[in-house]
N, CA and C of each residue as an Amber inpcrd file, in Angstrom:
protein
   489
  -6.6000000  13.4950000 -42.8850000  -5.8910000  14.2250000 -41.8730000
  -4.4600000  14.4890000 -42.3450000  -3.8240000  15.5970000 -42.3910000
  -2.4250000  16.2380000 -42.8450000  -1.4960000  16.1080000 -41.6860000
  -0.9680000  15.2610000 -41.6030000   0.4340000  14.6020000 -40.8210000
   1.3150000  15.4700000 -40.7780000   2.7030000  15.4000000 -39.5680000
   3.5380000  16.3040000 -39.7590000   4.4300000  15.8490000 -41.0970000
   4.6530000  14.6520000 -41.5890000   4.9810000  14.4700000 -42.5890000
   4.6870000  14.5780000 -43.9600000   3.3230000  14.5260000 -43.9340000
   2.5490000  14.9710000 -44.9870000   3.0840000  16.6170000 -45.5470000
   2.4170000  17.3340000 -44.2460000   3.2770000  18.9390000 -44.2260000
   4.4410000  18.5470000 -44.7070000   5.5340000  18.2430000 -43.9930000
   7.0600000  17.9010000 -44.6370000   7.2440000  18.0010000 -46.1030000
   6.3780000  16.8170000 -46.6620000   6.5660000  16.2200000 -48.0810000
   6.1050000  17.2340000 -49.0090000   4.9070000  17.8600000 -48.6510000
   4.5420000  19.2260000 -49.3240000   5.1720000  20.6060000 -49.2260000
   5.4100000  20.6880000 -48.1340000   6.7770000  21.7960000 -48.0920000
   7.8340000  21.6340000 -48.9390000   8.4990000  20.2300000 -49.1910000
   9.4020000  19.5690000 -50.1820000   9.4610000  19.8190000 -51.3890000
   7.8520000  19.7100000 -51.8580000   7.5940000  19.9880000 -53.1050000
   7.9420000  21.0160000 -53.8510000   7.5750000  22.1000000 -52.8030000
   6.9940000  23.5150000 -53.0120000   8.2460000  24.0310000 -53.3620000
   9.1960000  23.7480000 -52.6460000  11.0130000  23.7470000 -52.4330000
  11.4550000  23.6730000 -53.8140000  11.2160000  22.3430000 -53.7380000
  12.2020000  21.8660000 -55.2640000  11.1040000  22.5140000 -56.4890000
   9.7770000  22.5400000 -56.2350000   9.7950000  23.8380000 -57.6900000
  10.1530000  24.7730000 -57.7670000  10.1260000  25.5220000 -56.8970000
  10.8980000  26.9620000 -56.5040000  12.0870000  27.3450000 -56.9690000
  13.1110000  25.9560000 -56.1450000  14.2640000  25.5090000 -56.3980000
  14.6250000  25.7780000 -58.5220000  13.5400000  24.5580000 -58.6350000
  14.1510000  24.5940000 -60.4180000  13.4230000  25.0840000 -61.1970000
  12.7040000  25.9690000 -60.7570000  11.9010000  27.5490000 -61.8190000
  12.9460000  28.4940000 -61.9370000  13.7240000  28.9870000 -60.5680000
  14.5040000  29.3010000 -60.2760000  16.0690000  29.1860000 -60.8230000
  16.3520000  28.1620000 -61.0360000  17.4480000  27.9550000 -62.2720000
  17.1270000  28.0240000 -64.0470000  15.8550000  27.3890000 -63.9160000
  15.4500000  27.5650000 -65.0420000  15.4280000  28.8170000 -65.2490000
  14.8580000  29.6300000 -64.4020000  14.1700000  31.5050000 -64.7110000
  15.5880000  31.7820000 -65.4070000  17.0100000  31.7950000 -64.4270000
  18.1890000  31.7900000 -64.1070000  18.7000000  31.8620000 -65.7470000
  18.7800000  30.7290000 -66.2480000  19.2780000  30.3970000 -67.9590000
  18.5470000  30.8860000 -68.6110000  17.0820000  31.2060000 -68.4770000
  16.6340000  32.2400000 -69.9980000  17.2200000  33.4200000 -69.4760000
  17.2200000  34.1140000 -68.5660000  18.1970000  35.5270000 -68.1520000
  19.4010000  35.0630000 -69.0230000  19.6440000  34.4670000 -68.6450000
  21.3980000  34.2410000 -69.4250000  21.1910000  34.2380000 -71.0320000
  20.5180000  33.8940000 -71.3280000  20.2910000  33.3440000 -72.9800000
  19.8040000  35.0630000 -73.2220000  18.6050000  35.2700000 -72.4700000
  18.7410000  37.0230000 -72.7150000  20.1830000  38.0240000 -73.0060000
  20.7530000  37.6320000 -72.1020000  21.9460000  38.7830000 -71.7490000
  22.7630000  38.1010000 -72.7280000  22.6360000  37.2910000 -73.4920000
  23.7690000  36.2390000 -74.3920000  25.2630000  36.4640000 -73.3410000
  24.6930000  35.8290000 -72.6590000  26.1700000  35.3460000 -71.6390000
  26.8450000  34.2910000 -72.0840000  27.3760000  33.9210000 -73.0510000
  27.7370000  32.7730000 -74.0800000  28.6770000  32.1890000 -72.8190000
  29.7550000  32.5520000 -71.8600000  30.1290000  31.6780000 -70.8220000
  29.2920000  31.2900000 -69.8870000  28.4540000  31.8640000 -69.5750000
  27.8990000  31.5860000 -68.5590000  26.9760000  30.1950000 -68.7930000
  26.5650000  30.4690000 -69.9880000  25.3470000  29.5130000 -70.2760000
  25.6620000  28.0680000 -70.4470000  26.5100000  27.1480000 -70.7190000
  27.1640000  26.1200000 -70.2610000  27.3440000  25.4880000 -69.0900000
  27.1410000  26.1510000 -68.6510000  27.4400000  26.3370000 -66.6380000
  26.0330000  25.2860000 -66.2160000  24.6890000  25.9260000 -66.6920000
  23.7690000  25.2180000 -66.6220000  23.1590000  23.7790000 -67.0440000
  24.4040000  22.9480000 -67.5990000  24.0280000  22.0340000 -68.0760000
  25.0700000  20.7200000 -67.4180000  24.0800000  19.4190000 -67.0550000
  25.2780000  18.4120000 -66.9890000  25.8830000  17.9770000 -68.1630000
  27.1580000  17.3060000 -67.8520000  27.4490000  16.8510000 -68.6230000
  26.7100000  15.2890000 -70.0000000  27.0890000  15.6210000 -70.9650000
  26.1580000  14.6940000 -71.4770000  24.5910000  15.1940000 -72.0450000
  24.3830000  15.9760000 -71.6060000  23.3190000  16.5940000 -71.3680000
  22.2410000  16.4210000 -72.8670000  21.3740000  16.4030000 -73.0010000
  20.4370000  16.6240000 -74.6880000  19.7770000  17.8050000 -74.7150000
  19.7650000  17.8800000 -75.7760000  19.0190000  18.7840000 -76.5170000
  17.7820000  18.7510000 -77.8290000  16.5470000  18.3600000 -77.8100000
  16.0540000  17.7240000 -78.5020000  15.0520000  18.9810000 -79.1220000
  14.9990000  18.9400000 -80.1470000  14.6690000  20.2160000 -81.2520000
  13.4920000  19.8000000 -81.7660000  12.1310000  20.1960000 -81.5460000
  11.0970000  19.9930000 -82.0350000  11.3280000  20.1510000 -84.2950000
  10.5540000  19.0820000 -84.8790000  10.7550000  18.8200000 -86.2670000
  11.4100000  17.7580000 -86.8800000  11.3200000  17.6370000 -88.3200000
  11.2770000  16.5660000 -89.1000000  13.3050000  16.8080000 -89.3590000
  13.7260000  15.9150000 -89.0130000  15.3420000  15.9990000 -89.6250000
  15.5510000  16.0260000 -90.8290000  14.7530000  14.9940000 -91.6450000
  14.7170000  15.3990000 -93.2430000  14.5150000  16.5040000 -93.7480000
  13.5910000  17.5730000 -92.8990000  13.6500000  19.1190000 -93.3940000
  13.8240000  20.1620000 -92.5080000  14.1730000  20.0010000 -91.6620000
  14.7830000  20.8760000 -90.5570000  16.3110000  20.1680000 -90.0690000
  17.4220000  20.3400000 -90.5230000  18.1930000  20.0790000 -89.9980000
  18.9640000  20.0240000 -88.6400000  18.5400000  20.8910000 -88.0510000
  18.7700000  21.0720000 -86.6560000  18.0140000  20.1660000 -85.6770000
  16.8220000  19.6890000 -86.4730000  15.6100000  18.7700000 -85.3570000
  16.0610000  17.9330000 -85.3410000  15.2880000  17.2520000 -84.0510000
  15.8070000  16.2750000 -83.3660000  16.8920000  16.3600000 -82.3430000
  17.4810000  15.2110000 -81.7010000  18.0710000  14.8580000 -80.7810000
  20.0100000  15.2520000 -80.8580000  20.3400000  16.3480000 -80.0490000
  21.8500000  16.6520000 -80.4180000  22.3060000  16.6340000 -78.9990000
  23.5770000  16.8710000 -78.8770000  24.3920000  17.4970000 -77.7120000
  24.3870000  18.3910000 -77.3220000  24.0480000  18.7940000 -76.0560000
  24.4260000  20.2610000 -75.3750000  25.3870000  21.2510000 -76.1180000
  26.8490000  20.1720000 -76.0570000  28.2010000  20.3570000 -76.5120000
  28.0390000  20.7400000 -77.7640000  27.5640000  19.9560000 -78.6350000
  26.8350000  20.0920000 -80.1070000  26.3760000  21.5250000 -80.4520000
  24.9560000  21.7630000 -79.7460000  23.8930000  23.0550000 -80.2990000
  24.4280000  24.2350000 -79.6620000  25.0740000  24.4310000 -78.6260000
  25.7900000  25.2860000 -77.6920000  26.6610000  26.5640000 -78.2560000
  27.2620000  25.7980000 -79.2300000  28.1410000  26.8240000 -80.3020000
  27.4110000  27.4710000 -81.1880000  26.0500000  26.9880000 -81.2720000
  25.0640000  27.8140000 -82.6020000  24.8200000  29.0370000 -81.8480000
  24.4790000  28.8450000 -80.8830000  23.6140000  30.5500000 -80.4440000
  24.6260000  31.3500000 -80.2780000  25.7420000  32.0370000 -79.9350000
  25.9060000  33.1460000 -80.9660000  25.9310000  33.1720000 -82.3420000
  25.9890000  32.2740000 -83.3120000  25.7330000  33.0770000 -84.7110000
  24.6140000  33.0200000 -84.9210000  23.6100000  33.0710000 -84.8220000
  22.1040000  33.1480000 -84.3330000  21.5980000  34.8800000 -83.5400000
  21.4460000  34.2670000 -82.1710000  20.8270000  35.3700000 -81.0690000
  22.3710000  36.6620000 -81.3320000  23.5370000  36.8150000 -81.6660000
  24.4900000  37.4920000 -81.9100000  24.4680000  38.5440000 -82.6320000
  23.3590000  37.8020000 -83.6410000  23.4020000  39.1900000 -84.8790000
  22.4630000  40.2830000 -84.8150000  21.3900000  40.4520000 -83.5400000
  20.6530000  41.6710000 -83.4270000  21.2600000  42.0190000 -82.6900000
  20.8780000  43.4640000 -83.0470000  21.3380000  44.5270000 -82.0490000
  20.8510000  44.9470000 -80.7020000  19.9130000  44.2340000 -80.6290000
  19.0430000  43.8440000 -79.4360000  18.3050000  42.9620000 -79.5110000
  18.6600000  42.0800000 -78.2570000  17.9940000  40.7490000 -78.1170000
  17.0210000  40.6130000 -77.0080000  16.1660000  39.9930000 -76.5400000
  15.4210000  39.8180000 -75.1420000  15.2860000  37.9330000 -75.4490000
  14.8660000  37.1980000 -73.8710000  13.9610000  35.8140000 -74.2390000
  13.2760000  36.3090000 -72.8050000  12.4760000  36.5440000 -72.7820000
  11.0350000  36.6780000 -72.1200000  10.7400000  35.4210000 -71.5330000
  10.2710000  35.1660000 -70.2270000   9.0380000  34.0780000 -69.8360000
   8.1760000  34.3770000 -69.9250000   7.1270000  34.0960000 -70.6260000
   5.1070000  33.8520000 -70.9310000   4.6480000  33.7890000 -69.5760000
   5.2700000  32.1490000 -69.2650000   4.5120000  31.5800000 -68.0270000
   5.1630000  30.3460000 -68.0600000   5.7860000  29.8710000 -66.9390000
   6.7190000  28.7180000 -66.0650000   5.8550000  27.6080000 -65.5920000
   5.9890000  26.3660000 -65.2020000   5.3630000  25.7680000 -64.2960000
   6.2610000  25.1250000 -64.0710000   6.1030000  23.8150000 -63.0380000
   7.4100000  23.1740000 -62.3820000   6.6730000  21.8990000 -61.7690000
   7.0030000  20.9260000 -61.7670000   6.7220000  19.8600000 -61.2950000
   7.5470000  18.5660000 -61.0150000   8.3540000  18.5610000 -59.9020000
   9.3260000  18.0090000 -59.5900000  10.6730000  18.1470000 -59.7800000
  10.9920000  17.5560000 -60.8130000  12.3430000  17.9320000 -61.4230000
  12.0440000  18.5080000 -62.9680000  10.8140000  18.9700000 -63.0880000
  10.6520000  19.3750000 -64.5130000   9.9620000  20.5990000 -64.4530000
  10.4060000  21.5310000 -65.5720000  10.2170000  22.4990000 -65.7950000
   9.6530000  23.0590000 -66.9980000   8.3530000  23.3090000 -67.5290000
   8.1190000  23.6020000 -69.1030000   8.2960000  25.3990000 -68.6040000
   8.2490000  26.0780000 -70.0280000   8.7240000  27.3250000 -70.3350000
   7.7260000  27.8100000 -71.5120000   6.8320000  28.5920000 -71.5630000
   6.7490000  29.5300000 -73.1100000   7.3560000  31.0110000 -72.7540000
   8.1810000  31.3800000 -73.4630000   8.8910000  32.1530000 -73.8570000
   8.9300000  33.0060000 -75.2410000   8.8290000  33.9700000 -75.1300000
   8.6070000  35.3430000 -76.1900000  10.3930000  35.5610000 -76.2750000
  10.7560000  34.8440000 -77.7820000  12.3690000  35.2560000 -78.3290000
  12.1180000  37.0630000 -78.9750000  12.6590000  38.2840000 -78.9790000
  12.6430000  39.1460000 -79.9650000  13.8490000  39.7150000 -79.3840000
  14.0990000  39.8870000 -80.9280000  14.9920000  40.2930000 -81.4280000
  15.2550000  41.9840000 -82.5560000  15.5520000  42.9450000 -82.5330000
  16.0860000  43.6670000 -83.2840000  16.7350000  44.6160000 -83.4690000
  16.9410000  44.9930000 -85.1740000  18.0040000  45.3460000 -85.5910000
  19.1220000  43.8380000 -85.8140000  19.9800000  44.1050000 -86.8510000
  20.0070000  45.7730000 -87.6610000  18.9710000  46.0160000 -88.5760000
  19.4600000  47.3550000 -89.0500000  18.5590000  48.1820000 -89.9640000
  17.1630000  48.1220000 -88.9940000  15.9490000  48.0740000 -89.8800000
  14.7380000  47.6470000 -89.6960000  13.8560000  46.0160000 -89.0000000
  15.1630000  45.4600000 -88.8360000  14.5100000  43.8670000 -88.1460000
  14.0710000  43.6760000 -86.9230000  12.7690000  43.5840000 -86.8590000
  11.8490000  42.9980000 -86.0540000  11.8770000  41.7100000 -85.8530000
  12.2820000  40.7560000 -85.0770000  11.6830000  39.4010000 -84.7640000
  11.0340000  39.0330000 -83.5420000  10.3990000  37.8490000 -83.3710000
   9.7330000  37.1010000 -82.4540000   9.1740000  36.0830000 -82.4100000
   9.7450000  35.1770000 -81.7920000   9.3380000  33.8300000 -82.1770000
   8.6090000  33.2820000 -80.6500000   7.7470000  32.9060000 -80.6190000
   7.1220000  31.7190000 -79.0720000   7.8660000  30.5040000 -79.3300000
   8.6310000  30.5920000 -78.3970000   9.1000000  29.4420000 -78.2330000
   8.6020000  28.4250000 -76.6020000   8.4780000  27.4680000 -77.4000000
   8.2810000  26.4730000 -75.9640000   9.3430000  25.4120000 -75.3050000
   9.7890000  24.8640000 -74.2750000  10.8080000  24.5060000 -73.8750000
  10.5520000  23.9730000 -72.6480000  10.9500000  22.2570000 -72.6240000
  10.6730000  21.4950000 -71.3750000  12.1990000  21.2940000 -70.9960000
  12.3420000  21.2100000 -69.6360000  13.6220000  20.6800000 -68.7440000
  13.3130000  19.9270000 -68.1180000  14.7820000  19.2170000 -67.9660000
  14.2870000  18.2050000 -66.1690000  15.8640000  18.6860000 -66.3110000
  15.6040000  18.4670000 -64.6260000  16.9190000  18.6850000 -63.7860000
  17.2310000  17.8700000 -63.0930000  18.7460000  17.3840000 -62.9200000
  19.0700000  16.4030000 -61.9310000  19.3690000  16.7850000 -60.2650000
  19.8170000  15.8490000 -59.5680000  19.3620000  16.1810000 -58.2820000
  20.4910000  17.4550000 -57.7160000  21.4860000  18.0880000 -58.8210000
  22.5530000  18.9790000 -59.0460000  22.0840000  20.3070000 -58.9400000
  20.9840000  19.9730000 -59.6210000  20.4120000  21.6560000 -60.2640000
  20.7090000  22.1910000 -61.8820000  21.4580000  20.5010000 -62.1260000
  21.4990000  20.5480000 -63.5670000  20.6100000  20.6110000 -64.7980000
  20.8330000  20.9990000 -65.6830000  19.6580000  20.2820000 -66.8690000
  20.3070000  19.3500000 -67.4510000  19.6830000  18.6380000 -67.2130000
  20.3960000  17.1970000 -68.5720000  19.3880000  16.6490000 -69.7300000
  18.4000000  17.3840000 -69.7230000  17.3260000  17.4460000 -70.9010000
  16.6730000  18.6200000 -71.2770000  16.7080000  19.1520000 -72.1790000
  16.3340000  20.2270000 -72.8300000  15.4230000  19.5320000 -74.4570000
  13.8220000  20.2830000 -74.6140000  12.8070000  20.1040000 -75.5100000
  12.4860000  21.3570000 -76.1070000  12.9860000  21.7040000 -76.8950000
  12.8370000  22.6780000 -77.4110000  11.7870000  22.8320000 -78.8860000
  10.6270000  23.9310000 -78.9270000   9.4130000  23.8920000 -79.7430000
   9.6760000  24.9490000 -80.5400000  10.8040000  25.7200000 -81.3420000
  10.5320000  26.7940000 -81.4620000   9.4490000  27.1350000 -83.0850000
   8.8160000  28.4820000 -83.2350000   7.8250000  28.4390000 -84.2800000
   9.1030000  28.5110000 -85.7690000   8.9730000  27.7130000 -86.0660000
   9.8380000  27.6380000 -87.7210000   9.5620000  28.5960000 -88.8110000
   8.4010000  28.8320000 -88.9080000   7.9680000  29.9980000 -89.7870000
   8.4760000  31.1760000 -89.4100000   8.8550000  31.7330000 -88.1200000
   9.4430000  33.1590000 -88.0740000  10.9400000  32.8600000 -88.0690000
  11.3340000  32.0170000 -87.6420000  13.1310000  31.4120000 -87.7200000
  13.5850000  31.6840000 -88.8210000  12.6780000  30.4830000 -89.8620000
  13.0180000  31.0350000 -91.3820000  13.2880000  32.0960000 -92.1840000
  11.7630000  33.0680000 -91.1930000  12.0400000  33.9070000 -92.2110000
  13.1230000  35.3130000 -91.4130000  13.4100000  35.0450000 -90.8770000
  14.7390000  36.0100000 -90.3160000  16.0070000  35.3360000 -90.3780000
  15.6650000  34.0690000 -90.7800000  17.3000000  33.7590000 -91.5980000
  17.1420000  33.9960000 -92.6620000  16.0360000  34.1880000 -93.4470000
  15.9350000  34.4630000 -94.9220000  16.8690000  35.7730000 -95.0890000
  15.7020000  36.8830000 -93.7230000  16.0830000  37.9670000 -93.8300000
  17.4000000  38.6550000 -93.8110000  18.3910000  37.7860000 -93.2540000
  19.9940000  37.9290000 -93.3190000  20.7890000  37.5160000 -94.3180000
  20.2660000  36.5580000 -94.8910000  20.8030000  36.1900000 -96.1030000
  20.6740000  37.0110000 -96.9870000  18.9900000  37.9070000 -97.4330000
  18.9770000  38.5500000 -98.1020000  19.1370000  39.9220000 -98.0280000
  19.8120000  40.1610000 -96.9080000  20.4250000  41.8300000 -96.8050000
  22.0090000  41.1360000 -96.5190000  22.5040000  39.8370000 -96.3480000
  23.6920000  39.5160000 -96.6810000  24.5510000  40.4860000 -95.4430000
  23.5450000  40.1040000 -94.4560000  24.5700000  39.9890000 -92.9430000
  23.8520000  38.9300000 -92.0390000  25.5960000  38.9730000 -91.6340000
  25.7440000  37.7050000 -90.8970000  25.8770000  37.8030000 -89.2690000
  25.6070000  39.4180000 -88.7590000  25.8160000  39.9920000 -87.6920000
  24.9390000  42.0660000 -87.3370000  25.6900000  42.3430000 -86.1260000
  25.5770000  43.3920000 -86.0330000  26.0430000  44.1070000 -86.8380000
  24.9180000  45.1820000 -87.0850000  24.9550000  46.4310000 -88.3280000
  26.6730000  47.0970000 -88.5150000  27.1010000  47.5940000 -87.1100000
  28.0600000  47.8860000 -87.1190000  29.3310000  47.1660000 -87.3250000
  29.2370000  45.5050000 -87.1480000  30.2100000  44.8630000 -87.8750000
  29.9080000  44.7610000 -89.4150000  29.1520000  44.7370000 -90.2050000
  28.8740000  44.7980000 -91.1920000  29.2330000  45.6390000 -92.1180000
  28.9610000  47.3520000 -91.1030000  29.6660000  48.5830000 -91.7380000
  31.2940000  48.6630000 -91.8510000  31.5640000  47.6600000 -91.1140000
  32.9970000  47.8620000 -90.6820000  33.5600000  46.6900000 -91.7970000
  33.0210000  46.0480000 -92.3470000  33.6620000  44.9170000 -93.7380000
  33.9970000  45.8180000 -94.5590000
């Protein structure tokens, strides 16, 4: 039998996923639009960032600071000339949030990218994230940092023309 509290507690639920799909949705928009102020905003203080891979050969993997990885994405997501991060498909379960997400990216010149990336949160009772799991595919990362290295830009086409 479904109690008025029962109702209550499930209404609750329904709330707080809503609630933190909803912030979550919130920060890949931002990471889309590379709102480089804005995107800080979403995090408590202290906060992690934990990078799917081996540290011995992925340097970036593993366990960093918000504060830490925060400064990478513009010289990264910065240098196409068009960027998107897409949601796949969300789910939510309490204070946690997983993500697959379609990264693409392009330009300049001829660059195509796209990486699936996957990405777990939890949020505190703020609306913060104070954990971030990040899966992204390494094989296309690589090879579009390859690809900048070896056309020897480090940005948009038009800053490039302008060296």
């Amino acid at each position: 039998m479904i109690t008025p509290s029962t109702t209550q507690a499930i209404n609750d639920m329904k709330a707080t996923r809503m609630a933190v799909k909803t912030i979550v949705t919130s920060y890949i928009s931002c990471i889309s639009r590379r709102d480089w102020n804005q995107i800080p905003t979403y995090f408590a203080p202290g906060a992690n960032w934990w990078i799917n891979g081996n540290p011995a050969r992925v340097p970036q993997a593993g366990d960093g600071s918000v504060a830490d990885r925060l400064p990478n994405l513009p010289g990264l997501l910065g240098r196409f000339d068009i960027y998107s991060f897409d949601i796949l498909n969300i789910i939510a379960e309490s204070e946690k949030v997983v993500v697959e997400a379609k990264a693409t990216g392009r330009g300049p010149l001829d660059l195509v990218y796209v990486n699936n990336v996957t990405m777990s949160f939890v949020l505190n009772g703020d609306g913060k994230i104070t954990s971030l799991r990040e899966y992204p595919d390494y094989n296309e990362l690589n090879w579009v940092l390859g690809w900048f290295k070896e056309h020897n830009m480090s940005g948009n086409l038009t800053q490039e023309l302008a060296k």
